[in-house]
C-alpha positions as MATLAB code, in Angstrom:
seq = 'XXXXXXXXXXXXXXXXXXXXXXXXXXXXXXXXXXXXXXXXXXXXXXXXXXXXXXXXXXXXXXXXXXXXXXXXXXXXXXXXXXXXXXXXXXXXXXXXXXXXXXXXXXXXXXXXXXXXXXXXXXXXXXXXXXXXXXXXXXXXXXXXXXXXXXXXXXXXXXXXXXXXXXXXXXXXXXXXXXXXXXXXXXXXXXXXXXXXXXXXXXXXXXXXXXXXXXXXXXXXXXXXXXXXXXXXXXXXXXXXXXXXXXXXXXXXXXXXXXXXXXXXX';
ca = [
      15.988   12.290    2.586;
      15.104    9.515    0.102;
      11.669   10.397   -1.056;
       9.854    7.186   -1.235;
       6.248    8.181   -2.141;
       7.152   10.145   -4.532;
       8.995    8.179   -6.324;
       6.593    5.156   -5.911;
       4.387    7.646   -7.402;
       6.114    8.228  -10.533;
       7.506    4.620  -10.923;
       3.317    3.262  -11.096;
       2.698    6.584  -13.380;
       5.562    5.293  -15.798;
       4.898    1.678  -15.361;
       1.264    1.701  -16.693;
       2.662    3.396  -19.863;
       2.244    1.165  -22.916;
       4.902    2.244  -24.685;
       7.285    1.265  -21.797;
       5.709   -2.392  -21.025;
       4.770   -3.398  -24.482;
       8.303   -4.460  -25.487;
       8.593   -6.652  -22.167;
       4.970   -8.137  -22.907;
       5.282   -8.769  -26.179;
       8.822  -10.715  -25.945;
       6.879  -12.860  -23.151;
       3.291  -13.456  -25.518;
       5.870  -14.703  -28.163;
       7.787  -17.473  -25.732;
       4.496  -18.568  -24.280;
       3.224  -19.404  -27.753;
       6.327  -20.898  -28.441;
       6.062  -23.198  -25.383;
       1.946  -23.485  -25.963;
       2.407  -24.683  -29.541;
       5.417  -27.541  -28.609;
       3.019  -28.377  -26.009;
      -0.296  -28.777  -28.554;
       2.225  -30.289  -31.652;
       3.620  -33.004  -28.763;
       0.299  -33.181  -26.951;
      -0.143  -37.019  -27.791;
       3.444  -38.215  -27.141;
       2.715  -36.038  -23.331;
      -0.085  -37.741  -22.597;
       1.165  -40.805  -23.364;
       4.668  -40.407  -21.508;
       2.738  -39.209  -18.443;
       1.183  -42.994  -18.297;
       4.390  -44.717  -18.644;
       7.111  -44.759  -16.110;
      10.567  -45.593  -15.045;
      13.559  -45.556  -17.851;
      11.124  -45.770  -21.192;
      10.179  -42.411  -20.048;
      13.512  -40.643  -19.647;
      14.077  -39.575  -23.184;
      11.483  -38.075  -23.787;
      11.838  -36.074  -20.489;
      15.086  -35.289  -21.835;
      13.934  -33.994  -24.968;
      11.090  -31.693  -23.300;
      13.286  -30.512  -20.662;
      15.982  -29.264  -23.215;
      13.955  -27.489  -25.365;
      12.084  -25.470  -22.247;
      15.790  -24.871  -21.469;
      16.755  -23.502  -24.542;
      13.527  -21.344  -24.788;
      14.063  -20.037  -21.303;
      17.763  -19.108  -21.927;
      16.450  -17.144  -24.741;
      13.393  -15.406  -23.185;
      16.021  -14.364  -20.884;
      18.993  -12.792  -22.491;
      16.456  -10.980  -24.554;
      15.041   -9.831  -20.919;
      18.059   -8.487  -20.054;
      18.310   -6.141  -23.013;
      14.854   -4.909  -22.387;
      15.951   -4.284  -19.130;
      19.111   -1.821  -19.730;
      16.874   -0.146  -22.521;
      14.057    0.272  -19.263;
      16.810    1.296  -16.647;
      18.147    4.095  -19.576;
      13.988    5.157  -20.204;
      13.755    5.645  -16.067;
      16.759    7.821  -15.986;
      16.030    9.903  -19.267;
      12.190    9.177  -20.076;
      12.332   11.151  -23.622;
      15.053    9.344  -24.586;
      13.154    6.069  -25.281;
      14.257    5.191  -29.272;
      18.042    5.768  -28.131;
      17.350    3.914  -24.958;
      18.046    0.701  -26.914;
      20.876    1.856  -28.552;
      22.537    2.768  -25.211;
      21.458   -0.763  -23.907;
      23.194   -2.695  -26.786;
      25.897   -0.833  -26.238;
      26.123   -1.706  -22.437;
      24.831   -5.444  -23.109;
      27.315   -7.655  -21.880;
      28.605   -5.949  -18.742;
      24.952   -6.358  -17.587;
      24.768   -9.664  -18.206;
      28.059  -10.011  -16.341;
      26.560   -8.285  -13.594;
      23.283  -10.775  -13.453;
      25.583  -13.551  -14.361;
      28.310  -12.753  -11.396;
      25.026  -11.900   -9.138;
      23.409  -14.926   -9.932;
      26.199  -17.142   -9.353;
      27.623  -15.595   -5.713;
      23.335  -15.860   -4.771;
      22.950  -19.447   -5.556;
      26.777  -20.385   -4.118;
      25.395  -18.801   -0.591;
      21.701  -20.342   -1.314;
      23.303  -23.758   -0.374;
      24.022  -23.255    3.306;
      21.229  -25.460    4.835;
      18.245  -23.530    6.354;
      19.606  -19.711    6.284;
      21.003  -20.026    2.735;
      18.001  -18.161    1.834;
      18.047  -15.432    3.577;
      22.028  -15.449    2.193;
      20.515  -14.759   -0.983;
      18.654  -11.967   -0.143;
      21.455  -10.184    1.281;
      23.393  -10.499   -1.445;
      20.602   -9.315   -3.176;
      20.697   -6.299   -1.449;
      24.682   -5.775   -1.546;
      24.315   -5.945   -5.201;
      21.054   -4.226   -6.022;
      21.691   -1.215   -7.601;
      24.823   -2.714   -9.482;
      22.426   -3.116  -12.759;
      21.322    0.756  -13.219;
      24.995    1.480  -12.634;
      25.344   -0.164  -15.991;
      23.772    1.961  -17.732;
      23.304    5.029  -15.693;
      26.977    5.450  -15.177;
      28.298    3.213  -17.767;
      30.244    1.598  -15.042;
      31.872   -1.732  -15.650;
      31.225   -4.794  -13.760;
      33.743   -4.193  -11.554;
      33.031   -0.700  -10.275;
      29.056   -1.217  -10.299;
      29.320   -4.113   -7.675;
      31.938   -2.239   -5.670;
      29.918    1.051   -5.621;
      26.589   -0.773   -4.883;
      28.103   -2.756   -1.922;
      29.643    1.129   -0.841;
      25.988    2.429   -0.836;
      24.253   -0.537    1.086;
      27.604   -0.344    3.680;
      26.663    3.142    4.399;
      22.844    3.080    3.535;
      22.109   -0.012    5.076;
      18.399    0.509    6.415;
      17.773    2.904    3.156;
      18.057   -0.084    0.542;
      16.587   -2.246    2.564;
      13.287   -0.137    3.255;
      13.856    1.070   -0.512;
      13.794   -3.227   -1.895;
      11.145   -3.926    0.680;
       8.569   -0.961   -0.758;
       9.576   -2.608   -4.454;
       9.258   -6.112   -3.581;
       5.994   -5.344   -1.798;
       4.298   -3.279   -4.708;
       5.115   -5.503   -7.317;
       4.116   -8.384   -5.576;
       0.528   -6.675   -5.366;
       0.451   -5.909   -8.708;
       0.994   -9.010  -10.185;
      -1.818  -10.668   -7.540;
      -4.010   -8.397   -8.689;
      -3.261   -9.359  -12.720;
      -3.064  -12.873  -11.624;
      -6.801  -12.955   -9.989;
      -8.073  -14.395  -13.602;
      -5.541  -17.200  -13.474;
      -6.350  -17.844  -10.162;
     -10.022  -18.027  -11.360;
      -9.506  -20.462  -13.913;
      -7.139  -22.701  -12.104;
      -9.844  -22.886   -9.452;
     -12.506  -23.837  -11.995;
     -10.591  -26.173  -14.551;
      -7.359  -27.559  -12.254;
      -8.480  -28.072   -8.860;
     -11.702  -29.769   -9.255;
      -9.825  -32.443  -11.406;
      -6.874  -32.561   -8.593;
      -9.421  -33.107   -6.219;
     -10.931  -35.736   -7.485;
      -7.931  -37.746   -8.188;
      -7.978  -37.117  -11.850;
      -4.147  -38.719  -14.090;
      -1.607  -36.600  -15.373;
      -2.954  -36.991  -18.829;
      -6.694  -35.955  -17.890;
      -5.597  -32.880  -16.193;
      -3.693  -31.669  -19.364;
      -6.951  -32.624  -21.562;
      -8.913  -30.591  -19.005;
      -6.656  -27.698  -19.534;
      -7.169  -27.941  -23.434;
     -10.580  -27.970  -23.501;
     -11.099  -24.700  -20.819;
      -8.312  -22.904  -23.143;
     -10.883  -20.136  -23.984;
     -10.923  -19.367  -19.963;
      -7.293  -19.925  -19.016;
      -5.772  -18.020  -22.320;
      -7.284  -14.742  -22.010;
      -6.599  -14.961  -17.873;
      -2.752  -15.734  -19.067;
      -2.373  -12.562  -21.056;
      -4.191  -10.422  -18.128;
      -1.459  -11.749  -15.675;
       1.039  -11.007  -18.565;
       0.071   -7.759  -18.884;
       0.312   -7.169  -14.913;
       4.165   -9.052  -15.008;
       5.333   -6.459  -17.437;
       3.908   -3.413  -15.424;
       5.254   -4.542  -12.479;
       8.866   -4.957  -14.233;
       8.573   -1.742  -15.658;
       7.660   -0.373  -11.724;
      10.377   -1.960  -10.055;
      12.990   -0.580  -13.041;
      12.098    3.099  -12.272;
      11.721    2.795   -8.488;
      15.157    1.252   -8.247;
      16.798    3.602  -10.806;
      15.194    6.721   -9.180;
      16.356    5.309   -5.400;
      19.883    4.671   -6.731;
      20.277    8.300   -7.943;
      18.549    9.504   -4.536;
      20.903    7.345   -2.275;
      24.188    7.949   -4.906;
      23.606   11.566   -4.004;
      24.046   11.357   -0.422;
      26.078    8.907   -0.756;
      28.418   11.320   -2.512;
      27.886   14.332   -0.163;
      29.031   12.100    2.461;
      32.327   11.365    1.111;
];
């Protein structure tokens, strides 16, 4: 029997850890002052390309858009190698200095595994109107593939294989087990987001409402920085915990279900 409390349990015990978020928050702190200070450096050539229009406009759009690109293709490979170190912590919590080591060393095959993942969700995301729910499903084929990675050192291969083998024969047991995630973290992160959510509501929406430009929204913004800032960090702090949660509770169901799954053989 999968144990789901339990291991909900543990997975908030070892997600409010410092030690175990601090990596994830600290990578994301450094990319949003990356984006914050190309945003404050350009913050006159923004305003003024949000009051021009049609093709004058385009290169700078170009220009912004490939830089957030670039920044965001970072922020994310270095996500994924926080990620195998945090599947490698949930699985052997002492182990946490050689937890990076062991997630270099696995690197690229889980990056083939987001990469393949990522591509077979969005090719099944285009069927109109149920190409969502497409994605989820392979979501859920493929959702213990990553811990394989590391837990098992499988290749790319083998961890998509054995993960579809598990939801085949474990159907309703991944999908309760991805629901309970899904479900926590989302809570989490509305809780750490209830500052944002605060400040929007005070500096954004009042200027929205009243039909304020592009350019005076953004100037807004600026000047309430001391509110929306420290509100930003807060919700920072809640996305890393709640990464760090859904890590554990998916390594610690995979070894649950990979057990039976075994016996059953």
């Amino acid at each position: 029997m999968v144990k789901y409390g339990e291991t909900l349990s543990k997975a908030l015990e070892f997600g409010i850890q410092p030690k175990r978020w601090l990596p994830l928050f600290i990578v994301d702190v450094i990319f949003a002052l990356i984006s914050l200070g190309y945003v404050f450096t350009n913050i006159l050539g923004i305003k003024t390309m949000m009051g021009m229009q049609g093709i004058a406009v385009a290169p700078q759009i170009i220009g912004m858009i490939l830089f957030f690109a670039v920044v965001f293709l970072v922020w994310f490979l270095v996500r994924i190698y926080i990620s195998g170190s945090l599947y490698h912590q949930s699985y052997k919590e002492k182990e946490f200095d050689k937890s990076w080591k062991v997630a270099k060393q696995r690197y690229l095959s889980l990056l083939a595994v987001v990469i393949v993942v990522g591509i077979i969700s969005g090719i099944v995301g285009m069927v109109p109107y149920i190409g969502w729910l497409f994605s989820i499903i392979v979501g859920l084929i493929f959702f213990f593939s990553m811990p394989m990675v590391i837990i098992n050192k499988k290749d790319i291969g083998k961890s998509l294989k054995e993960s579809y083998n598990i939801f085949k024969k474990r159907t309703i047991d991944v999908i309760i087990c991805w629901l309970l995630i899904s479900i926590i973290t989302v809570i989490i992160v509305f809780v750490f987001a209830i500052p944002v959510l605060m400040a929007v509501g005070f500096t954004i929406i009042p200027m929205i409402v009243g039909a304020s430009s592009g350019a005076g929204i953004l100037t807004s913004v600026i000047a309430n920085g001391w509110l929306i800032i420290p509100a930003i960090i807060i919700l920072l702090v809640g996305l890393s915990i709640s990464t760090v949660f859904s890590h554990y509770a998916q390594t610690h169901f995979y070894l649950q279900l990979r057990k039976r799954h075994l016996l059953r053989k």
